[in-house]
N, C-alpha and C positions, 0 to 999 in steps of 0.2 A: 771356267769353260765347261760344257757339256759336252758330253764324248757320246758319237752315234758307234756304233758297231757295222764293219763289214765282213761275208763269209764263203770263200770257195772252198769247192770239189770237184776235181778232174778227173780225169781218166784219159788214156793216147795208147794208141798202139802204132806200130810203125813196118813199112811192108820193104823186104830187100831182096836184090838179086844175090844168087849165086850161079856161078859160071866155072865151068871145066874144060878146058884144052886138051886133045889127045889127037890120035889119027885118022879117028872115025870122024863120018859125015858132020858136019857141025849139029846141034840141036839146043832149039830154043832154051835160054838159060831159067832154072825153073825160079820161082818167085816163093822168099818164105816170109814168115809173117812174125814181129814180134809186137809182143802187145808191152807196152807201159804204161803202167797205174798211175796216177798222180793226183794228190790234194793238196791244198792250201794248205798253210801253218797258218792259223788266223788269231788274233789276240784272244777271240772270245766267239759269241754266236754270230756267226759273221756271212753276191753272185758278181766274156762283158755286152754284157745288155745286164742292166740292176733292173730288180723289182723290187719293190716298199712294202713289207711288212712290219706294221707299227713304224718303229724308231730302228728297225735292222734293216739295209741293204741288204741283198743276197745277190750273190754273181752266177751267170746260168752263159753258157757256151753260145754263140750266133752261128750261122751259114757265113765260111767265109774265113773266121779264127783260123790263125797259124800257131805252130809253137814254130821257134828257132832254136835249130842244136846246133853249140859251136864246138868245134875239135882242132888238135893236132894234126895235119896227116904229114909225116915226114918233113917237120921244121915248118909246112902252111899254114896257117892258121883259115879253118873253112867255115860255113854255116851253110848245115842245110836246110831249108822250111818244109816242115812236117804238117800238111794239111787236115784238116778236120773232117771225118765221115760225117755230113751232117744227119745221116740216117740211126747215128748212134747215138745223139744228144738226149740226154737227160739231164735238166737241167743243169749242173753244177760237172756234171758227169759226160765224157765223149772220145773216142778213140779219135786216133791223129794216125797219120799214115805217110810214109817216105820212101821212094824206088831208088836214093840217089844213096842211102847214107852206106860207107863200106861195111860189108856183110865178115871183114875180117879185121876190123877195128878194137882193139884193145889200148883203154888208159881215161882219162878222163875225161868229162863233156861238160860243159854249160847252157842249161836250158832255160831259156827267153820267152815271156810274152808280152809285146808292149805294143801302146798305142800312139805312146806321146813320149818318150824318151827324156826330152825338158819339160820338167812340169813348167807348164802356163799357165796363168791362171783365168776364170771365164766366166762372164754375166751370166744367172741364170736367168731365163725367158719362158715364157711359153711352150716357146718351139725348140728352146734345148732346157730341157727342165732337168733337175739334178742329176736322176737317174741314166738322160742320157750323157751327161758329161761326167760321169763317173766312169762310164763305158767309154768311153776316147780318150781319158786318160789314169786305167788302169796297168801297170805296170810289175810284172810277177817274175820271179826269176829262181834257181833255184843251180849251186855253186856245187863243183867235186862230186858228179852224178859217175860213178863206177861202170864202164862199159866195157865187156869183154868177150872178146870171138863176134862184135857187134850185136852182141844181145845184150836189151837195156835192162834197168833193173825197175824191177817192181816198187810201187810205194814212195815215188820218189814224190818231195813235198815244193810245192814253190811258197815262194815267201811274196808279201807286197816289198816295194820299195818307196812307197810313198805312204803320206802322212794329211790329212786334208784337211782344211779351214772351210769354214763356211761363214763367211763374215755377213750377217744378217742386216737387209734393209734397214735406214735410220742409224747404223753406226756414224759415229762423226770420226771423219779419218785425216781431216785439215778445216783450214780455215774456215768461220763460222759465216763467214762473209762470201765463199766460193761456190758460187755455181757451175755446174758444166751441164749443156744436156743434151747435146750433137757430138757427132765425131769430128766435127770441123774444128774444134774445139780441143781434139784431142786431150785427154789425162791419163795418166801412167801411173799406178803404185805397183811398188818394187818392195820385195819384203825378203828377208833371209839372205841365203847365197843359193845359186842354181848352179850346182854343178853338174856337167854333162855326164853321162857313161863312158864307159870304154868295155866291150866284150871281149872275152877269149877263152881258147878254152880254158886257161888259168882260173878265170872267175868275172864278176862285177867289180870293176874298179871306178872312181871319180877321176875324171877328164883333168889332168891340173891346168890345163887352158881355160877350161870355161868356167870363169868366176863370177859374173855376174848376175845380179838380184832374178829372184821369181818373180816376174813380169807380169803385170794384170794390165790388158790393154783396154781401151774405150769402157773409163771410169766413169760412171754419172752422178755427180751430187749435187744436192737442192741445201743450201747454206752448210754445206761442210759435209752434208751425211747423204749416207749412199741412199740411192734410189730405188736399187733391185738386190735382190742378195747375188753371194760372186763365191766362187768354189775356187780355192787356191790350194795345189799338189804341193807339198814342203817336200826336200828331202831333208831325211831327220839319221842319218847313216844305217848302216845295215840292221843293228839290234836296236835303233831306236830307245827309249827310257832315259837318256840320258837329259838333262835340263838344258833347253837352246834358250839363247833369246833371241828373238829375231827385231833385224834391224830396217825399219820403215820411212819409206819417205813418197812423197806423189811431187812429179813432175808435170810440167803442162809447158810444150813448145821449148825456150832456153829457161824456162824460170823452174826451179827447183826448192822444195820445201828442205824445211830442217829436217835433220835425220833423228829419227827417236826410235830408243830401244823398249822393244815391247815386253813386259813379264816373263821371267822365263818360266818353261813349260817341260816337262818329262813327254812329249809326244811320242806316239807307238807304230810304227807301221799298220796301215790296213783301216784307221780311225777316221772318223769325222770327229772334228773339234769345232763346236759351233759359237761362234763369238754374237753374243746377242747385242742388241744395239742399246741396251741399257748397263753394256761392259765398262763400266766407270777405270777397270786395269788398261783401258785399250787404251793409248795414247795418240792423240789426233797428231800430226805433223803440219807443222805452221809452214805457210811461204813466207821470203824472205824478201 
């Protein structure tokens, strides 16, 4: 497999009340401002709206972007959404801003950015060409962020959580005999395990309810092999590197293909992994 590179840099800052009670007249509570720095841990040179430089993605902030901080407050478990100045964006680079989060908060936080929470996986087209399905389903998070008197800390990094396939036109992924080329038709391939999230302020944990495959819906192939290429999100666990195999099969209506285990792989968070369609390691999945 060929591996693409992807590469953020953030920046957030975050705005809070403080309030005083006494005997005097009431007055309005004044507003202070904390700023938090934030970049990616990225595998290598590695932007959600992406732009295509050669063979590197790069992640660059949109009008619109949230982060989520989750917290403790007294045994609750909260999140607040820290909106983005769009007037601060520099690419990779953007302050973020919060009037809700408490201004006398002390202990740990977990800070969120996602788009797609389940990786799915998605035809690319014209009209969503790589770049923008990279950006709906980027997923960035970052575990044990130290918060004290509610001021955040600087330099804080987020991490990817996902790992991406890009299975290139002409792969043959089943029967040499199968066509599909309408959605009336439905086909299904199902690869790996998808397991869901769970936030808190504790950290990113896997869902133990949701065990079922990364789903790739309205599949289309011309005698067995794909028709357009298709961007599949893996999760590959939190540090990644370690050798998965993933396990494959396409559906269509009640009829289900063999299940075949595909090569295992040391995948990385943050990566494009491109499976070309003369990947003789790729193993097709036969119906039965």
């Amino acid at each position: 497999m060929k591996t693409r590179n992807l590469l953020l840099a953030l920046g957030c800052a975050a705005a809070f009340t403080a309030c005083t009670t006494n005997d005097e007249p009431a007055v309005a509570p004044a507003m202070r401002t904390v700023t938090l720095s934030v970049e990616v841990a990225e595998p290598a040179d590695t932007r959600v709206e992406y732009t295509e430089e050669g063979t590197t993605y790069k992640f660059a902030w949109a009008e619109g972007d949230k982060l989520c901080v989750f917290y403790n407050d007294d045994g609750e478990e909260m999140c607040d959404d820290f909106d983005i100045d769009a007037t601060t964006i520099d690419g990779g680079k953007a302050d973020f801003t919060s009037t809700t989060f408490p201004a006398d908060f002390t202990g740990n936080v977990t800070i969120g950015y996602y788009k797609a929470i389940a990786p799915v996986g998605q035809r690319i087209t014209q009209s969503s060409p790589l770049t923008m399905l990279l950006a709906a389903k980027t997923f960035l998070y970052a575990e044990n962020v130290s918060v004290s008197d509610g001021q955040l800390p600087d330099n804080v990094k987020l991490s990817h959580a996902y790992a991406y396939l890009l299975l290139k036109e002409g792969l043959l992924i089943t029967n040499e005999t199968k066509t599909v080329e309408s959605s009336d038709s439905e086909m299904l391939l199902t690869m790996g395990t998808n397991k869901g999230y769970i936030f808190s302020s504790n950290g990113m944990q896997y869902n133990p309810s949701s065990q079922s495959g990364n789903q790739v819906r309205f599949v289309y192939v011309t005698n067995g092999k794909l028709t357009s290429d298709y961007l599949v999100p893996i999760n590959v666990g939190k540090e990644g590197g370690d050798a998965i195999e993933l396990k494959t099969y396409a559906s269509q209506s009640s009829t289900k293909s063999t299940e075949v285990t595909q090569p295992a792989h040391a995948y990385v968070p943050g990566k494009i992994y491109e499976v070309a369609a003369e990947n003789t390691n790729w193993k097709a999945t036969s119906f039965e």
